[in-house]
BAFI-3210 file (N, C-alpha, C; in Angstrom, 3 decimals, decimal comma, padded with zeros to 6 digits):
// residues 140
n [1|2|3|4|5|6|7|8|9|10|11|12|13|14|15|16|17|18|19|20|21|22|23|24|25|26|27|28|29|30|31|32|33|34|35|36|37|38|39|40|41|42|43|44|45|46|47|48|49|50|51|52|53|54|55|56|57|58|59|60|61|62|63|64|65|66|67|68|69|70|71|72|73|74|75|76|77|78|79|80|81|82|83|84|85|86|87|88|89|90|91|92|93|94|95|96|97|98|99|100|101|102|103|104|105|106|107|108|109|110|111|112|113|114|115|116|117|118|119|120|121|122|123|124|125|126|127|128|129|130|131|132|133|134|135|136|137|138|139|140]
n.u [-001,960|-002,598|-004,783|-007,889|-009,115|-011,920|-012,357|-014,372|-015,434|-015,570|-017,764|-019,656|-018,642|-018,086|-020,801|-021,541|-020,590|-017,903|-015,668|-014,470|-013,981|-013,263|-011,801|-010,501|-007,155|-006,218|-003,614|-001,055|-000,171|002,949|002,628|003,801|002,314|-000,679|-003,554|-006,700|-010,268|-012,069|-010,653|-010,339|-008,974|-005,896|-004,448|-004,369|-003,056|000,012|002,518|005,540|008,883|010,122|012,249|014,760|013,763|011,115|008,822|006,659|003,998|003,698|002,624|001,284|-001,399|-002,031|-003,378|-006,611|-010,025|-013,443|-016,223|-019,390|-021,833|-024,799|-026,218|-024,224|-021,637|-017,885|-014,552|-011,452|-008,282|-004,823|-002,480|000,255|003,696|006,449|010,186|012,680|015,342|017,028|017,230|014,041|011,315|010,672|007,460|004,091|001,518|-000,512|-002,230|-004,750|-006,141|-007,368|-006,631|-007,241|-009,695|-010,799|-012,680|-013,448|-010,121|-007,998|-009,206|-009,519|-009,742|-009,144|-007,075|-004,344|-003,442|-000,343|000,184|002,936|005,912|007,450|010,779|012,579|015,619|017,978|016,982|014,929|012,024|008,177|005,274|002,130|-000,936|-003,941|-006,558|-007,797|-010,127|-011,900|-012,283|-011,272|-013,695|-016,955|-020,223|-023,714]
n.v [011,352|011,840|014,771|014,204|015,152|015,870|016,280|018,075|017,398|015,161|013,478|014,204|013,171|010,044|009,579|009,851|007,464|007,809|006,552|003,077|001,146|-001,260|-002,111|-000,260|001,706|003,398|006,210|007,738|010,700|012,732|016,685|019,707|021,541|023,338|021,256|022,320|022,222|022,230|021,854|019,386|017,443|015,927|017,087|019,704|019,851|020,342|018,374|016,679|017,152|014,273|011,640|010,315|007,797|007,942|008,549|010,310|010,720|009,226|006,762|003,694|002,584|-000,623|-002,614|-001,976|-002,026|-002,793|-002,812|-004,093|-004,016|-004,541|-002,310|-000,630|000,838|000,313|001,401|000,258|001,031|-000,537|000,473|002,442|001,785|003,655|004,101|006,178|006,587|008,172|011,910|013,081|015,266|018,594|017,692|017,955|016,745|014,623|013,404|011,440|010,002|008,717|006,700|005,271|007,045|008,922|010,615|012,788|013,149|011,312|011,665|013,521|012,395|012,385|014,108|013,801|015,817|016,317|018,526|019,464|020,366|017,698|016,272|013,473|011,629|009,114|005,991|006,229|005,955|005,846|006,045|006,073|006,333|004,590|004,218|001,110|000,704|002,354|003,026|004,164|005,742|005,758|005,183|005,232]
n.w [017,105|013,581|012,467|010,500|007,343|005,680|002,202|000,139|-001,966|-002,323|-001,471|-003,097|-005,364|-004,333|-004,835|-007,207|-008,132|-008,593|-007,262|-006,586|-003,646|-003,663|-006,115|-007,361|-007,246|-004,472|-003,139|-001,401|-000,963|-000,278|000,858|001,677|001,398|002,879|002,237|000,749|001,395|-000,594|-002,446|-005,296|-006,891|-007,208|-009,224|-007,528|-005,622|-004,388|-004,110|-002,613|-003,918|-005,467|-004,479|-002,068|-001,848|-002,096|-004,259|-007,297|-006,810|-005,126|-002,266|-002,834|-001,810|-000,171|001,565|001,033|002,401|001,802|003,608|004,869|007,467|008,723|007,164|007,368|006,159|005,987|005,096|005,505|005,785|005,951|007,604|006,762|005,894|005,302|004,251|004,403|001,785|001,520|001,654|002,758|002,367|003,201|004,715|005,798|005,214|004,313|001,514|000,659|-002,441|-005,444|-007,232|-010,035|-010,928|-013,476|-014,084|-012,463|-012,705|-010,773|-007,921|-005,650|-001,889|001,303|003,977|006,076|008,738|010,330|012,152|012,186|010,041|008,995|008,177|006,585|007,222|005,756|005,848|008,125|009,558|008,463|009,232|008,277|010,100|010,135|010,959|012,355|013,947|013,567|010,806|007,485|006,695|007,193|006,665|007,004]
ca.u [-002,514|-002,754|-006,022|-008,514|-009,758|-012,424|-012,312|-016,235|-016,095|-015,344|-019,085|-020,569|-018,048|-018,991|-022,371|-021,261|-019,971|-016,074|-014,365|-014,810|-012,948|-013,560|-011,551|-009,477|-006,201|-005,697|-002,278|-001,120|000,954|002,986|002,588|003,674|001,417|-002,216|-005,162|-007,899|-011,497|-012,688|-009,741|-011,382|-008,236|-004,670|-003,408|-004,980|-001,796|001,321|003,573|006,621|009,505|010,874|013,996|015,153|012,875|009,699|008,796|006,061|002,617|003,074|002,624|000,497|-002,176|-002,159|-004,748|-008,127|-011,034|-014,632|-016,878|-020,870|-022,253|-026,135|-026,062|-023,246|-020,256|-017,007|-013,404|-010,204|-006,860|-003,704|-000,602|001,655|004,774|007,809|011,560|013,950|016,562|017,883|016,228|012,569|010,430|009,561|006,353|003,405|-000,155|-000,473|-003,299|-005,306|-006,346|-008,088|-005,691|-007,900|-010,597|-010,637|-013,797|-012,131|-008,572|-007,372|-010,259|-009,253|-010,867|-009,362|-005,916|-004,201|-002,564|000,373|000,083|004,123|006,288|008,121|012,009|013,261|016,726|017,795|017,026|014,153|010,442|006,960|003,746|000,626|-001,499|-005,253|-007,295|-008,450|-011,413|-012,994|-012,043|-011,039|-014,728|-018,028|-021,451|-024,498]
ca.v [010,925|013,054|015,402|013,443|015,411|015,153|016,766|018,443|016,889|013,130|013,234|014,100|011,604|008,908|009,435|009,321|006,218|007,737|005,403|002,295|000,894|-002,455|-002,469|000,609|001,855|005,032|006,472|008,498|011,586|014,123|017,560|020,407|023,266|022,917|021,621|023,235|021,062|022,711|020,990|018,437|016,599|015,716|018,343|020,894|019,765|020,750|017,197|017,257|016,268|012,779|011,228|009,426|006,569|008,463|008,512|010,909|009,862|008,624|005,337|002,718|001,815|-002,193|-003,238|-001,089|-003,009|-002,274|-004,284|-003,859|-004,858|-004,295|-001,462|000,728|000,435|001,131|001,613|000,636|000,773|-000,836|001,295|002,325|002,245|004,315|004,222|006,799|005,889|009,050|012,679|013,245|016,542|018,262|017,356|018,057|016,487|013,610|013,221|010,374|009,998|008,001|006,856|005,283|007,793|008,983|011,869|013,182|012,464|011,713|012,754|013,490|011,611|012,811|014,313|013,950|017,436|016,067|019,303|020,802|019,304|016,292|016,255|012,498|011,159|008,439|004,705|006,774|005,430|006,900|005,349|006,306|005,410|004,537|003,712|000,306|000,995|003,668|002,773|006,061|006,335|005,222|005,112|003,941]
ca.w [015,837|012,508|012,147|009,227|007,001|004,264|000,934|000,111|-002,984|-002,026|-000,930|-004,517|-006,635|-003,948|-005,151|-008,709|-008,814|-008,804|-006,328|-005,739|-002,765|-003,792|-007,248|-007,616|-007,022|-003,741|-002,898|-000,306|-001,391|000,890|000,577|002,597|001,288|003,683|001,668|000,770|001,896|-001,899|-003,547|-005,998|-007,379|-007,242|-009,378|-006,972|-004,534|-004,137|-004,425|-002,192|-004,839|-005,846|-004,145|-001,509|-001,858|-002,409|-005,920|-007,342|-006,720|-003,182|-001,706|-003,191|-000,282|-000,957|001,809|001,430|002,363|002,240|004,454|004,889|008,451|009,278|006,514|007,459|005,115|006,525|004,373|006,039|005,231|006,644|008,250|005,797|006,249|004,584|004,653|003,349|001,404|002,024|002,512|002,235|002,844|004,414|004,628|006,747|005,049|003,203|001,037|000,050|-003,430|-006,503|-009,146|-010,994|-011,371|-014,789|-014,666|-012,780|-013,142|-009,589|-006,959|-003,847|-000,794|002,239|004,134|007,320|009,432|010,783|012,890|011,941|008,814|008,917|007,348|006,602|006,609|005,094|006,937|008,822|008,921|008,704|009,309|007,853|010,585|009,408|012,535|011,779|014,335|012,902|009,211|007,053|006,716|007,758|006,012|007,297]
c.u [-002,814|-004,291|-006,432|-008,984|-010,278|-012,403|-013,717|-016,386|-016,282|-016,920|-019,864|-019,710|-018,354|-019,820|-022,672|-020,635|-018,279|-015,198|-015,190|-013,839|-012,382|-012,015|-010,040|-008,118|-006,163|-004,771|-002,591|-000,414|001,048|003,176|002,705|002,440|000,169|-003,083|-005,955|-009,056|-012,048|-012,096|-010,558|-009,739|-006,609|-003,472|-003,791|-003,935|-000,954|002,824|005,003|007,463|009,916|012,256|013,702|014,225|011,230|009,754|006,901|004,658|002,149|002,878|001,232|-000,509|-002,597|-003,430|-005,752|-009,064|-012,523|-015,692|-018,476|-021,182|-023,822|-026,662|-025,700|-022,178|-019,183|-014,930|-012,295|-009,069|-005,858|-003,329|-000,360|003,065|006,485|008,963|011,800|014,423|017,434|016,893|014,887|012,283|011,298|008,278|005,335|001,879|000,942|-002,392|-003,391|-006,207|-006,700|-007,484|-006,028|-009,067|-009,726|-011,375|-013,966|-010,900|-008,484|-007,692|-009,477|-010,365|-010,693|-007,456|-006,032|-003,347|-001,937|001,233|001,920|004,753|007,610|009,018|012,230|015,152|016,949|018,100|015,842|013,030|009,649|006,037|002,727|-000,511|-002,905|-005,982|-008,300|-010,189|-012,679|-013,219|-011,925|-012,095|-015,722|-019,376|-022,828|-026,105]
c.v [012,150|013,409|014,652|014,578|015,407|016,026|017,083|017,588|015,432|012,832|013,215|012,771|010,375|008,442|009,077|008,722|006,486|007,058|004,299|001,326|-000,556|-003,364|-000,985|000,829|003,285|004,587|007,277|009,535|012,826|015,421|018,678|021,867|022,757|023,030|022,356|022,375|021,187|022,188|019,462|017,533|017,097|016,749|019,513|021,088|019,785|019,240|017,459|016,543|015,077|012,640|010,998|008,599|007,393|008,826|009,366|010,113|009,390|007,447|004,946|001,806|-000,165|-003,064|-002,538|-002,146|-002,184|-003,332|-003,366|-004,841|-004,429|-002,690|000,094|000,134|001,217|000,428|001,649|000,400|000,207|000,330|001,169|002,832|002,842|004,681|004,810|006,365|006,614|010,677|012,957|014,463|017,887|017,875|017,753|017,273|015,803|013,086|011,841|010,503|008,679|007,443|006,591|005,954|008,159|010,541|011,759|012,764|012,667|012,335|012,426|012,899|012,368|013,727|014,341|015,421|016,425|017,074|020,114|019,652|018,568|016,551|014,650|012,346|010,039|007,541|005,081|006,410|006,201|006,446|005,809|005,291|005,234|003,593|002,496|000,316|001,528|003,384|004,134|006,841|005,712|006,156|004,641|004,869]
c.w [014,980|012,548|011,066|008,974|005,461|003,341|000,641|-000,959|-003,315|-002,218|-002,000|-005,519|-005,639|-004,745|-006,529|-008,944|-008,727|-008,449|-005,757|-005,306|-003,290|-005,162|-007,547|-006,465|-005,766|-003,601|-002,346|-000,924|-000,221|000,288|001,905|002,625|002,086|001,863|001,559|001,055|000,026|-002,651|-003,778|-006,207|-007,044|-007,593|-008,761|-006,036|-005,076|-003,357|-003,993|-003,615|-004,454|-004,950|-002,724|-001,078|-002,259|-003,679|-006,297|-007,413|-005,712|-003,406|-002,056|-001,738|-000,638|-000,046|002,326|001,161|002,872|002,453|004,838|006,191|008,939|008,652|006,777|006,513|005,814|005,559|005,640|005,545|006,457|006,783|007,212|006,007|005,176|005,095|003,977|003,327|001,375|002,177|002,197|003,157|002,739|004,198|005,739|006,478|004,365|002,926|000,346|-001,521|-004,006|-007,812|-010,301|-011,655|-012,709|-015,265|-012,948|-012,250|-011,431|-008,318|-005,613|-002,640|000,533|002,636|005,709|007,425|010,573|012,167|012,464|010,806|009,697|007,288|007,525|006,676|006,320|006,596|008,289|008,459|009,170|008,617|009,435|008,952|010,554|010,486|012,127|012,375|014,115|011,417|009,308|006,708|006,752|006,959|006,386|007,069]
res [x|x|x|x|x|x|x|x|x|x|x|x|x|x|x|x|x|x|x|x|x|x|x|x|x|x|x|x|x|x|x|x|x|x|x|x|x|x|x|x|x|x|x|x|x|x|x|x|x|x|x|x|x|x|x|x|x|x|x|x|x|x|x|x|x|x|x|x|x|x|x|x|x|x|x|x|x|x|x|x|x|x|x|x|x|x|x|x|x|x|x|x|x|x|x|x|x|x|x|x|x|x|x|x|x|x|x|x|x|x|x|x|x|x|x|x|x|x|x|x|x|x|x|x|x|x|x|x|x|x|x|x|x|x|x|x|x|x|x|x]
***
């Protein structure tokens, strides 16, 4: 399983209202350059290019759910899964992101370390795997 890790600044836009799981839009995007934990936003990464099926911006996460049980809050996402349509990467991280933030544009939340990069070819899958157990993050 990929390394999680959190972004420092997720923890203050939380707090300010920036994301909420509930209503907005995250995406996943791959990137081979390593994160920084200090990186605040989107354009702080390094965006593998466009083409063969991956289109700039990364994958649209379609089921994030945030659920409240005995006042812990915990965020999970489905698996996501991606097919080339022909070559992708390399890649090694894929970051999670805010699309609809606005102030500011595109906050970063978290990234996985896929530990070495990842080349696609085409008809090849890749699954974002988002530990439904744990959720991608826990609050309580």
């Amino acid at each position: 399983m990929a390394a999680y890790n959190k972004f420092q600044d997720y923890t203050e836009q939380l707090n300010k209202g920036v994301h909420n799981w509930s209503t907005h839009t995250f995406k996943a995007m791959f990137t081979n350059s390593a994160p920084l934990a200090s990186n605040s936003v989107k354009a702080d990464l390094t965006e593998i290019s466009a083409g063969g099926g991956y289109t700039a911006g990364g994958l649209t996460l379609d089921t994030v759910t945030l659920t409240e049980t005995t006042g812990t809050a915990k965020v999970t996402i489905a698996d996501e899964v991606f097919t080339a349509s022909g070559s992708v990467g390399p890649f090694r991280y894929v970051a999670v992101y805010n699309d609809t933030a606005t102030s500011p544009a595109d906050a970063l939340v978290c990234w996985f370390d896929y530990g070495s990069s990842i080349t696609m070819a085409s008809g090849e899958s890749f699954t974002i795997d988002f530990d439904p157990s744990n959720g991608l993050w826990t609050l309580a």
